[in-house]
C-alpha positions as protocol buffer text, in pm:
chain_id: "A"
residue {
  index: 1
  type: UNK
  ca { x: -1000 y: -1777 z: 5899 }
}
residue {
  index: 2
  type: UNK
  ca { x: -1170 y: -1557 z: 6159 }
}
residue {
  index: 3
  type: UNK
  ca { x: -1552 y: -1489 z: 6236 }
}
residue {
  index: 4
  type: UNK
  ca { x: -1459 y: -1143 z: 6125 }
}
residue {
  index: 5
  type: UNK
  ca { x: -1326 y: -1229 z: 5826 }
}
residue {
  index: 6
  type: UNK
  ca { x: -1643 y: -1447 z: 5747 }
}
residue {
  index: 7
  type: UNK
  ca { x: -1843 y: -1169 z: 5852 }
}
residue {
  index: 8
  type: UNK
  ca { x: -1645 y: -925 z: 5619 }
}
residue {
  index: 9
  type: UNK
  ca { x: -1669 y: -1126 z: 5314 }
}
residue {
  index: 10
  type: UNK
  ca { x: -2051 y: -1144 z: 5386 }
}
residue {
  index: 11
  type: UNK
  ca { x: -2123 y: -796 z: 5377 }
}
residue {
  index: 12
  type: UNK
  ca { x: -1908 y: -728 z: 5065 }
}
residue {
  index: 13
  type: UNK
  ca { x: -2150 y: -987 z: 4914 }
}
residue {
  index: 14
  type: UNK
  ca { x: -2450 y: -807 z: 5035 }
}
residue {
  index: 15
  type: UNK
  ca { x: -2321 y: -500 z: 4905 }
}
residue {
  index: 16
  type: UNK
  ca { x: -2263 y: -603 z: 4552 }
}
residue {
  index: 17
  type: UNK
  ca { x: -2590 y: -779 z: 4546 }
}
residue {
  index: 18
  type: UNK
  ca { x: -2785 y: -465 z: 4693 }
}
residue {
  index: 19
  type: UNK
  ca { x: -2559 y: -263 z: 4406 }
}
residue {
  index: 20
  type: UNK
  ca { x: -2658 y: -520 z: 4124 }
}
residue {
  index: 21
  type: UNK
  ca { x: -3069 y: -488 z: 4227 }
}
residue {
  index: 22
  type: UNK
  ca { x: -3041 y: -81 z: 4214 }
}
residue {
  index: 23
  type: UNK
  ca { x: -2872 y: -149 z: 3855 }
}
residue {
  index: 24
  type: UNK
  ca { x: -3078 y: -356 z: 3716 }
}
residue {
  index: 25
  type: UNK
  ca { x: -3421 y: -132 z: 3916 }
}
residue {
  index: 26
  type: UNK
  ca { x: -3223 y: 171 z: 3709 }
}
residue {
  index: 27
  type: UNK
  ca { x: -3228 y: 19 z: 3403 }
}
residue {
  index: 28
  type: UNK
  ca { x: -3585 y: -135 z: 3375 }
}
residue {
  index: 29
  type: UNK
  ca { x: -3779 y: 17 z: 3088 }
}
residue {
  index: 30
  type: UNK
  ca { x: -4185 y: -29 z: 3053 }
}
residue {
  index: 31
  type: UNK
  ca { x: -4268 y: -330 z: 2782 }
}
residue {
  index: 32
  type: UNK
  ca { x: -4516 y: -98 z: 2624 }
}
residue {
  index: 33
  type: UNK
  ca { x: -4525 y: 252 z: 2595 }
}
residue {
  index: 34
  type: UNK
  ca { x: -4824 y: 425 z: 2753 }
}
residue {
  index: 35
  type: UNK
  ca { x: -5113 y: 480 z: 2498 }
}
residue {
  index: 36
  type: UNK
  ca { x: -5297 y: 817 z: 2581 }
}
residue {
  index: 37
  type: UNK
  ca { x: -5655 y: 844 z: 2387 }
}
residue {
  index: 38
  type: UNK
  ca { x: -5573 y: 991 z: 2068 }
}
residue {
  index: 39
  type: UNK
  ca { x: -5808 y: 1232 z: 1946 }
}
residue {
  index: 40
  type: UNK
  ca { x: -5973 y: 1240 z: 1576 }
}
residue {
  index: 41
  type: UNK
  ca { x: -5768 y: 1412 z: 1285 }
}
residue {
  index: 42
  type: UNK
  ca { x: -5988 y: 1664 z: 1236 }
}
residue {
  index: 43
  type: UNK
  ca { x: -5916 y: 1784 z: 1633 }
}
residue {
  index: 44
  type: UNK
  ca { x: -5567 y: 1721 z: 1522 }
}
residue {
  index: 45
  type: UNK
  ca { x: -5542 y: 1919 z: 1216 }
}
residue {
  index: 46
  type: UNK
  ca { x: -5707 y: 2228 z: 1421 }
}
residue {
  index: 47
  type: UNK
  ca { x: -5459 y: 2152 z: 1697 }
}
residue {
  index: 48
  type: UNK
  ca { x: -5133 y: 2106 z: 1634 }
}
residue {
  index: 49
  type: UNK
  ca { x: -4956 y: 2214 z: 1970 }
}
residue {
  index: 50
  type: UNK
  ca { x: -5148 y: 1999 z: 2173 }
}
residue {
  index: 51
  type: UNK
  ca { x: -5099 y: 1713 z: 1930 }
}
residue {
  index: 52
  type: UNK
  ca { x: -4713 y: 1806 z: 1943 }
}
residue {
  index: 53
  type: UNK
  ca { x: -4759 y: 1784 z: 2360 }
}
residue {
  index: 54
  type: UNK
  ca { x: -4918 y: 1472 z: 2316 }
}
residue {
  index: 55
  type: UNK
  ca { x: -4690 y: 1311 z: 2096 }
}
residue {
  index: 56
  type: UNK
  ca { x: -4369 y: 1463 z: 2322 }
}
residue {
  index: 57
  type: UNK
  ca { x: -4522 y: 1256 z: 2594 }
}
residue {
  index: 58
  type: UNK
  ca { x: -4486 y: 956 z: 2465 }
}
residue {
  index: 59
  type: UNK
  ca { x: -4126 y: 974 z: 2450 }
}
residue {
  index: 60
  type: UNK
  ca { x: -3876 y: 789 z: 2225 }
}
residue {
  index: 61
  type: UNK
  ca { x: -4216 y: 594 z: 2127 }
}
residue {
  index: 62
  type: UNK
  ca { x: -4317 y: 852 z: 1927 }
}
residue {
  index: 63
  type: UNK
  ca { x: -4127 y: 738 z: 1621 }
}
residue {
  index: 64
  type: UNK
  ca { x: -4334 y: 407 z: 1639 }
}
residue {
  index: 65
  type: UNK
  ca { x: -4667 y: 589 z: 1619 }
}
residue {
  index: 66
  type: UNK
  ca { x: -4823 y: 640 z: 1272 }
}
residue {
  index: 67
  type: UNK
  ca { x: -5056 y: 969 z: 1378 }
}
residue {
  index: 68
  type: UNK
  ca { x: -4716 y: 1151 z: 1524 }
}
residue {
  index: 69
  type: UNK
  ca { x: -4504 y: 1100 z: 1242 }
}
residue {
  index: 70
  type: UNK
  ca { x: -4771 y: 1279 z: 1035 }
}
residue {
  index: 71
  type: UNK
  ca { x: -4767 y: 1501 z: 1299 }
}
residue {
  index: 72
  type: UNK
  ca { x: -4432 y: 1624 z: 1330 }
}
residue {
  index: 73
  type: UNK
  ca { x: -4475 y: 1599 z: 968 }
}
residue {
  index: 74
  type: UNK
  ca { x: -4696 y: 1877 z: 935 }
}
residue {
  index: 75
  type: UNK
  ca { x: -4506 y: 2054 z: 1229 }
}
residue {
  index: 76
  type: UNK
  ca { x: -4208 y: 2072 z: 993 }
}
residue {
  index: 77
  type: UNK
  ca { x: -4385 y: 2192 z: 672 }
}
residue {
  index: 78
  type: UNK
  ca { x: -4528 y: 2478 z: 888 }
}
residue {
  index: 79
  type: UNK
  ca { x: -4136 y: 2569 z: 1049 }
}
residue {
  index: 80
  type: UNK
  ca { x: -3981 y: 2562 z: 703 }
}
residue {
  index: 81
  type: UNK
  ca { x: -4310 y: 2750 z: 544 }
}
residue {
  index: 82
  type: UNK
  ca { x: -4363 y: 2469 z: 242 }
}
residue {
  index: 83
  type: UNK
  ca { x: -4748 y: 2623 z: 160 }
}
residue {
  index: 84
  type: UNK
  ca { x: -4891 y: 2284 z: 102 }
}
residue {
  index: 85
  type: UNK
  ca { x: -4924 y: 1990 z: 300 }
}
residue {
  index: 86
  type: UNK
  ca { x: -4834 y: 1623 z: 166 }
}
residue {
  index: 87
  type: UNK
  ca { x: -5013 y: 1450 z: 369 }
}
residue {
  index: 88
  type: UNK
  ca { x: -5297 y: 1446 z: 546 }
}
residue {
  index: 89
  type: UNK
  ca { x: -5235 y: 1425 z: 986 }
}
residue {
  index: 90
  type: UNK
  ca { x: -5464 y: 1085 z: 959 }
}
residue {
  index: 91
  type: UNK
  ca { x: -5226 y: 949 z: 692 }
}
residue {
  index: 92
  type: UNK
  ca { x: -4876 y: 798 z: 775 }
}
residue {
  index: 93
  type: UNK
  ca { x: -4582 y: 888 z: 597 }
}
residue {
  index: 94
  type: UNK
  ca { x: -4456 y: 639 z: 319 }
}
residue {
  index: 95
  type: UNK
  ca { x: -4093 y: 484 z: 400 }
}
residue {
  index: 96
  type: UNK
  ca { x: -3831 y: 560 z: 260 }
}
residue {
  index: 97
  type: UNK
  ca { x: -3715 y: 331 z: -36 }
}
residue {
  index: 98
  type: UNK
  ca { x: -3385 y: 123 z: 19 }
}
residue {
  index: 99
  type: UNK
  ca { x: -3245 y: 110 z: -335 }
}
residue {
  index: 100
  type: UNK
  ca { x: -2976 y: 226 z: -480 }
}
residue {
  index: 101
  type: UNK
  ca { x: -2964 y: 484 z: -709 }
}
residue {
  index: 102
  type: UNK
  ca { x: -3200 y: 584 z: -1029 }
}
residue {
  index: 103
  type: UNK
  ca { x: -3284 y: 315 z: -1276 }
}
């Protein structure tokens, strides 16, 4: 076996380790997602489009949050023009049962 061939099989390692640190630098996600100051419901209830900005910002985190569920909540009752609300924005919406079907 040459130097060359030494040399060659030493750089294909380097590659493939240089290509497995930009994978795994790629793929890193934060631990926690960020948590911007949320304002009071009252501010929210008055200001729906920034609360929708503010929830869009956090991202697929958004689901997690309590405050933005109730406020895509209200979002959608305003789209699809239901004249009431359910739920207050400070209130979280109640899961969904897992049962079957009617007793």
């Amino acid at each position: 076996m040459d130097r060359s061939d030494v040399l060659y099989a030493a750089a294909i390692i380097v590659a493939i380790g240089v290509f497995l640190a930009i994978l795994s630098a790629i793929n890193q996600r934060p631990d926690e997602p960020p948590e911007p100051a949320a304002p009071s419901a009252s501010a929210a209830a008055n200001d729906l489009p920034a609360e929708l900005r503010r929830c869009s910002l956090l991202g697929p985190w958004d689901a997690e949050d309590l405050h933005c569920r109730a406020v895509w909540e209200e979002n959608r009752h305003r789209f699809f023009g239901t004249s009431a609300r359910s739920l207050p924005l400070a209130a979280a919406p109640a899961p969904l049962a897992s049962g079957g079907g009617a007793p």
